[in-house]
N, C-alpha and C positions, 0 to 999 in steps of 0.2 A: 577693500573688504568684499568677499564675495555673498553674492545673493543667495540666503538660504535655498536648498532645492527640495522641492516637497510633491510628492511622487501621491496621486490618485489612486486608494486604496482598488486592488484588482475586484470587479464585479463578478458574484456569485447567481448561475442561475439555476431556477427561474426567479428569486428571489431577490426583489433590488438588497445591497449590503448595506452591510450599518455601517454609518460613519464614525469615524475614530479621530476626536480632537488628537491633533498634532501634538507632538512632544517639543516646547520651546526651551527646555533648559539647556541653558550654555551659549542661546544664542541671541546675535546684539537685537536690539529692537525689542525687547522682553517684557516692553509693559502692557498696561491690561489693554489699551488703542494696540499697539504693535502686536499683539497676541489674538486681537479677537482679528484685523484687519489677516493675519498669517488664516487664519482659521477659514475666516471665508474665502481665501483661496482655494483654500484644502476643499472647500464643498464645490467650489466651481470647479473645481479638475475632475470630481465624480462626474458632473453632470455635463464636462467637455467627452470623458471617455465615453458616457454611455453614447454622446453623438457622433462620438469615431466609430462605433460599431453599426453606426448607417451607412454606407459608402453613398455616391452622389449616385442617382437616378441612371447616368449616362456617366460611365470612367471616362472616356475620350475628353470628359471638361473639365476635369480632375486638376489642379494647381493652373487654372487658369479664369484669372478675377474678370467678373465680368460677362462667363460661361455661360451658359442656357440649355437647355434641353424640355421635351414636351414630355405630356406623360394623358393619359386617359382620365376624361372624369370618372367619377366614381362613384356620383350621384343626382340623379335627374327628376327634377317632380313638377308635374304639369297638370294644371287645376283647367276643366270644362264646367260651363255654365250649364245652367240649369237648362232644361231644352225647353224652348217654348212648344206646346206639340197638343195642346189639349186634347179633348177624348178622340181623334179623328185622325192622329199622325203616330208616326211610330220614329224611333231613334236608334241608331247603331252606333254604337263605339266601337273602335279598331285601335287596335295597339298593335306599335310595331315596332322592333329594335334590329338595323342589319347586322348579319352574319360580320364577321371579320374583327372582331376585338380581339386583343392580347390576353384575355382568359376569356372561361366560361363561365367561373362562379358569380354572382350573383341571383340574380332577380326582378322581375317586374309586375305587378299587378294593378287594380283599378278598384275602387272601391266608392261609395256615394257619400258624399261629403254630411255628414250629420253631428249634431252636438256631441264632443265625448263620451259622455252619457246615456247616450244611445246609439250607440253603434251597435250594428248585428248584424248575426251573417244575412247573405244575399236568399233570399230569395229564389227557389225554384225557376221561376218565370225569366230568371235571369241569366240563364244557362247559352255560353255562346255556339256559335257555329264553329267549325275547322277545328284547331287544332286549340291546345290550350284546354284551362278548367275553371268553373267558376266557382268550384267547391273545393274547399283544402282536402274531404274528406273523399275526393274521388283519387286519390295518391295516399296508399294506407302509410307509405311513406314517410310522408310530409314532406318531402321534395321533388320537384317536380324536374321532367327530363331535363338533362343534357345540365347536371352540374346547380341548376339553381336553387336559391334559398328557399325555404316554406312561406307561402303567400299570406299576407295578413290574413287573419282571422275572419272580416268581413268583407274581402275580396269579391266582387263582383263578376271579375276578368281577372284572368291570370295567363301569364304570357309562359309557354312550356322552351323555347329558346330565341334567341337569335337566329334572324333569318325565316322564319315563318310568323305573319301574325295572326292572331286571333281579336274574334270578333264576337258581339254579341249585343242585345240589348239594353236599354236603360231602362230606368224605371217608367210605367207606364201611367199616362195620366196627365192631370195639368200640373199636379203638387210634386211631381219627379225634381228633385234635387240636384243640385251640382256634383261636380266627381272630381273627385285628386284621382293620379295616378303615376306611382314611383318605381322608377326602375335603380338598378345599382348593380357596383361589380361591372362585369361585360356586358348586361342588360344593358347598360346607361350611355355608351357612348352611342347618338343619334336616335335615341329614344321617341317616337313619334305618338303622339294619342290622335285621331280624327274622330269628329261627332258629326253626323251626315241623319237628320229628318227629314222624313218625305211628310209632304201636309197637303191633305187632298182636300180640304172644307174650301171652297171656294173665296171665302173673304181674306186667307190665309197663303192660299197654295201656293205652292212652289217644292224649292230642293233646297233646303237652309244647310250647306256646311259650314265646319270651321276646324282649324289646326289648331288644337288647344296646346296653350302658351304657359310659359312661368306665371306664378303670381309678381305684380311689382310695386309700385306706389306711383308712376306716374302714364296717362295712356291718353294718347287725342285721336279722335273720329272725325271722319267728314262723312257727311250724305245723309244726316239724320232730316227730318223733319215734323209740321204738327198742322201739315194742310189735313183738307177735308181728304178722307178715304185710308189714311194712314196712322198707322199702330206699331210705336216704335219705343222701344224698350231698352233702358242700360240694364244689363245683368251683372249683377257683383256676386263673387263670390269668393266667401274667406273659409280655407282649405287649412290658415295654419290653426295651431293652440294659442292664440292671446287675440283678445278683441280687436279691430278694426273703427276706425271714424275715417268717413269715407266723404268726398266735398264734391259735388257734381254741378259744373262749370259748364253753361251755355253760351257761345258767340252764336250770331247771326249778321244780316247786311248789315244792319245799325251797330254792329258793337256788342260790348259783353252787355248779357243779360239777368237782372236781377234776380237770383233765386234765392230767399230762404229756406224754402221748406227743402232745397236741396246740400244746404250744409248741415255739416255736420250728422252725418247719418250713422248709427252703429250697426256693424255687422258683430254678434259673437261669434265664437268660433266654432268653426263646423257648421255655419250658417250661409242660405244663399238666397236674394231676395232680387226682383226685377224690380225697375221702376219704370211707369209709364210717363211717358215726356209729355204728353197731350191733359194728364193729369196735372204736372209742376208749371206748365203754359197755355194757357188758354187761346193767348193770340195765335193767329196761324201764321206760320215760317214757314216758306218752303224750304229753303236751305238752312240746316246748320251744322257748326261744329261741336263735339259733345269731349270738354276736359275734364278726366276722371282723377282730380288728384288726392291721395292716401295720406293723412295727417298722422295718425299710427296704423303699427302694422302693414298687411301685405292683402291685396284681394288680386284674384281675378279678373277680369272685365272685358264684355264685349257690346258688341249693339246688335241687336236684330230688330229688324225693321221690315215692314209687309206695308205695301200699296195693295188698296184693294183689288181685287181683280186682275193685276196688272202682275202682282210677282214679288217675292219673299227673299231673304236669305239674314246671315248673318255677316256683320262687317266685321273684321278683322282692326284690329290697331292701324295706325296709318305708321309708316317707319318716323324714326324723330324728327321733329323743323331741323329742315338743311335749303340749301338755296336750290339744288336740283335735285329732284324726286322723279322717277320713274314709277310706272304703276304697267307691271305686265299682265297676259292671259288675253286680250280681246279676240274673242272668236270672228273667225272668217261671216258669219253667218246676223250681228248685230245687224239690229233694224236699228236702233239710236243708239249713243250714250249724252250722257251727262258729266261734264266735269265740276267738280267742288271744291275748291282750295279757300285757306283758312291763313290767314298772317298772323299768328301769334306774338310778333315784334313789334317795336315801337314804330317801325320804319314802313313805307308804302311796298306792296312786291311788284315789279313790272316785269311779265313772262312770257319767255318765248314759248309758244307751245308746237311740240316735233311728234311726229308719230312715225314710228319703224314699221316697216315692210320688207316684201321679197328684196328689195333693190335700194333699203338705208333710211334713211330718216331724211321726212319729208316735211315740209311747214303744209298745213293744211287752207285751200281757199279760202278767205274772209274769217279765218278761224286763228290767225296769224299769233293773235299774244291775248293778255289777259291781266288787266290790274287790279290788283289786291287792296283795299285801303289796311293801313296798320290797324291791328286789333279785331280787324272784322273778316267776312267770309263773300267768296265771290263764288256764283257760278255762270259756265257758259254750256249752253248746248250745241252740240259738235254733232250731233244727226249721222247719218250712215259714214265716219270720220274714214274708217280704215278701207273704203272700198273694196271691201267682198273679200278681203286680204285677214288671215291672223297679224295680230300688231300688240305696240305696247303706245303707250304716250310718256313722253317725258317733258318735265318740265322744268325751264334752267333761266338764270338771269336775260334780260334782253339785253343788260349795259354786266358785262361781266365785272366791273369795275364797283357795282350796287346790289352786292347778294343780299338778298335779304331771305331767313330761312320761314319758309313754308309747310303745312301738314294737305294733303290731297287724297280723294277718294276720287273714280269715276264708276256713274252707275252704267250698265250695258242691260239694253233688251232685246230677249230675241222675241218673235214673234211666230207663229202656225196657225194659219187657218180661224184667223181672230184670238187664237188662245197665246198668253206669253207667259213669262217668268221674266223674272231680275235677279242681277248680281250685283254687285258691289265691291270693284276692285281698287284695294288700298295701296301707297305705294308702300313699295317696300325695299328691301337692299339684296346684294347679290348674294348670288351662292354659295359664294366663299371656296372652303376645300369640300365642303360635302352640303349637304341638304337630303333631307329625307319627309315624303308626305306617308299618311299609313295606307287609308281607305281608297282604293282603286278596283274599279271592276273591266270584266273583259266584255268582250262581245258589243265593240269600237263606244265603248260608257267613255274611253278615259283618253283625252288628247293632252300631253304634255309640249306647250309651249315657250321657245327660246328666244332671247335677247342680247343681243353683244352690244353691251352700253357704249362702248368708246372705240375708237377708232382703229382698235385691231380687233383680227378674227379671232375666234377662242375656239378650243373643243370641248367639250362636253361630254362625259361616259355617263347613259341613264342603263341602270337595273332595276329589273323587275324581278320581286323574291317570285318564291314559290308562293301558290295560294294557300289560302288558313284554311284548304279542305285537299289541296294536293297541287304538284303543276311542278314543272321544272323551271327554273330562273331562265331568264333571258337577258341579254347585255347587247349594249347597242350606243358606238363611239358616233357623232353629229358634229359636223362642221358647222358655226356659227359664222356667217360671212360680219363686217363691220359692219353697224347700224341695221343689223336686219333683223328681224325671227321669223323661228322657224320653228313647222309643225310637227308631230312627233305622234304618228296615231299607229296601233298596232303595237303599240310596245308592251307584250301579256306572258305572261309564265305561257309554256307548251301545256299545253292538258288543263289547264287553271281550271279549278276549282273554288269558291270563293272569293275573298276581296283578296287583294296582294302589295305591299310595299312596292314605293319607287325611290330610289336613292339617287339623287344627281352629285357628279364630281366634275370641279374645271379642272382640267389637264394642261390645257398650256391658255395660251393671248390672255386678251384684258377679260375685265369684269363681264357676269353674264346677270342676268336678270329673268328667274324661272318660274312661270305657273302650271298648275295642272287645271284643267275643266274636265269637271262629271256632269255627264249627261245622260236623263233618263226621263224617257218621254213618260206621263201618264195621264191619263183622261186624255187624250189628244192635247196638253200642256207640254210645250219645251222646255221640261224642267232641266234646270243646270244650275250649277255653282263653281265659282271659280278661287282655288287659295294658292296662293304664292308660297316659292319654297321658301325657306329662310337659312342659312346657315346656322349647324346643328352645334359650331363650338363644341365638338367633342373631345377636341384635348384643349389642353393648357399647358401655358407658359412658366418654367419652375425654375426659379435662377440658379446656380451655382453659389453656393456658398460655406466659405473657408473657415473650419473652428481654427481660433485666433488668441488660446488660453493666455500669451502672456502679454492682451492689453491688460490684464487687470493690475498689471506691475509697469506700467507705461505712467 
């Protein structure tokens, strides 16, 4: 007996069509199971045809199971904490998305994270430098050059295309708010925000940057503490629409630390709130680890932290517990560091500690390993570690046969003339196919430094866009020798004008491992800051997949 054949009525557009129960008379299987099961065939073949009129992403993968092809994201949104900066510091954001995506439409803008219910436009005061707009009303428009969407409504910052960023300030004050900021379309793929405060009040000072990140639910810190002279803060902040309960989780040398007043915290939405750790702890730690984990919801999170007198910034996420951790960026010119590692495992960490130089990774003097108890937080002081040398440290099992996974920060100071600053570099993971930092200035502010983690060379292509006030790009291909890094000064748009994007791409060897340092002297202070690049994930992975209408008769 043959199988009835039942043909997907043809689609009308723009109009999906009305479905036309099947005509069963005549044919076997006729009863009301046999008829209704016929019928929802008939509905699965509409909605097999409408997916035949999508061809696959890539035809070359076409009748081949299994297939793959990439494709561009298509939507990017990166939440900045609130700036610590009270009345005596000022804050820039930079938004920057590179030139070179597969369209132009889209968009990107910035806006200050406030309750739904108050949201409103930006502020005069808030008007950026270069290129870009911080008012929808300056484009009678409402779309802004080179293809892109009209900017929310309460847009702060508005990015006018790919390949030039713009800049501008935050809100002023100490009550200044966190910021989302969404790119989409050709905006999105490699979409960068940086927040870069300068803080002159002396109990404060320094150069606090930071690469604002996805919102996520799980983030571990090293290098916080709650000795005497020290003011160090988690900042959360929730960027989406549905409330947040937020758990904030202390390890120190003894072990996990008992907080209640630190669970269960709620953030609403559209809300952003600092805590101070020396508030939730009395006792004094010099070292600790700080786990921010999200029970519902999605927030934010960073740590900034300020030694008195001595030097500020903001710390960055540490990359996930893995058994080797690199932490790039150390400048030629450290007077000390500090390393800070955290065992989040059941298990002890015993570590080899290596620092890369002009000539490969080197075990340092008396500075040799490092052991971790399980649960708790070790640190060592490593003193002038990189000799005079740009470097990275890394840190890897000493018995490769007993990884046990670690989170790591090290602090770096430099020093002039009794006056210093501090950084805080996290580690972090390589570059992947691209990375992109936004905030870079010229007139030698900006040294981008390189790391070839394993045992082959890599290359490197760093671009520098145009500036958000004018400048022509500049490109410049780097040989990473194995185990070394290498410095990268000079690398500025021609003519630059304003701040300007840096985009890094590995081109061929192994893994590279990328920071950039800004530096900018004031008061006679060696202010600096140092963020690692991070791979920008700007495409994704989209399998091949075959409509297959007649399993449903299988």
């Amino acid at each position: 007996m043959k199988k009835p054949s039942i043909k997907a009525p043809a689609l009308k557009k723009p109009s999906m069509p009305a479905i036309k129960k099947p005509s069963l008379e005549g044919l076997p299987g006729g009863s009301r199971t046999g008829r209704s099961l016929l019928a929802a065939v008939a509905v699965l073949g509409v909605v097999f045809g409408i997916a035949e009129l999508r061809p696959p992403a890539d035809p070359s993968t076409a009748g081949r199971p299994g297939g793959a092809t990439t494709a561009q994201v298509e939507r990017t949104t990166l939440a900045c904490p609130a700036p610590i900066q009270g009345l005596l510091a000022s804050t820039d954001l930079t938004l920057f998305s590179p030139a070179g995506g597969t369209t132009e439409a889209g968009g990107a803008s910035l806006s200050d994270v406030v309750p739904p219910t108050a949201a409103a436009p930006a502020s005069p005061s808030a008007a950026p430098s270069g290129s870009g707009s911080a008012s929808p009303s300056a484009n009678p428009s409402g779309k802004p050059a080179g293809g892109a969407a009209a900017p929310a409504a309460n847009a702060r910052l508005t990015l006018a295309k790919p390949g030039v960023p713009v800049t501008g300030r935050a809100a002023p004050g100490d009550t200044a708010p966190g910021t989302v900021a969404t790119a989409t379309g050709g905006f999105a793929p490699g979409f960068s925000v940086s927040q870069t405060t300068v803080y002159t009040d002396q109990a404060r000072a320094g150069l606090y940057g930071l690469d604002c990140a996805p919102s996520g639910t799980d983030f571990w810190f090293a290098g916080a503490s709650t000795s005497p002279g020290r003011t160090d803060y988690v900042s959360l902040t929730n960027a989406d629409s549905a409330p947040a309960t937020v758990d904030i989780r202390l390890v120190g040398e003894k072990g996990a630390i008992d907080l209640d007043a630190a669970n269960g915290i709620t953030l609403a939405p559209g809300t952003s709130q600092a805590v101070r750790l020396n508030t939730l702890l009395k006792a004094e730690n010099a070292d600790l680890a700080v786990h921010v984990v999200v029970r519902d919801g999605r927030v934010g999170a960073a740590l900034n932290v300020a030694d008195e007198g001595k030097g500020a910034d903001w710390v960055a996420p540490s990359a996930a517990p893995a058994a080797v951790q690199v932490m790039p960026g150390l400048p030629a010119d450290a007077a000390s560091a500090r390393l800070i590692v955290a065992a989040p495992a059941d298990d002890d960490a015993d570590l080899k500690i290596q620092i890369s130089g002009k000539n490969g990774w080197f075990t340092p003097a008396s500075k040799e390993s490092l052991h971790v108890k399980a649960g708790m937080v070790a640190a060592l002081d490593l003193g002038n570690v990189n000799k005079n040398e740009v470097g990275a440290i890394r840190l890897s099992p000493s018995d490769p046969a007993h990884p046990t996974p670690v989170i790591a920060t090290v602090r770096v100071d430099r020093v002039n003339n009794g006056k210093s600053d501090a950084a805080w570099i996290s580690a972090a993971g390589p570059v992947g196919k691209r990375a992109v930092l936004a905030d870079n200035r010229g007139g030698g502010a900006t040294t981008v430094l390189l790391t070839a983690t394993s045992s082959s060379a890599a290359k490197v292509r760093l671009t520098a866009s145009a500036g958000s006030g004018g400048g022509t790009p500049a490109t410049k291909e780097v040989e990473v020798p194995a185990g070394t890094t290498v410095a990268v000064q000079g690398l500025e748009p021609a003519g630059v004008n304003g701040v300007y994007g840096i985009t890094a791409e590995t081109l061929s060897g192994g893994p590279v491992v990328a920071a950039r340092m800004l530096a900018i002297a004031q008061k006679d202070i060696p202010m600096f800051t140092v963020q690692s690049f991070r791979d920008d994930h700007s495409t994704v992975t989209v399998p091949y997949a075959e409509n297959d209408p007649g399993l449903v008769l299988r």
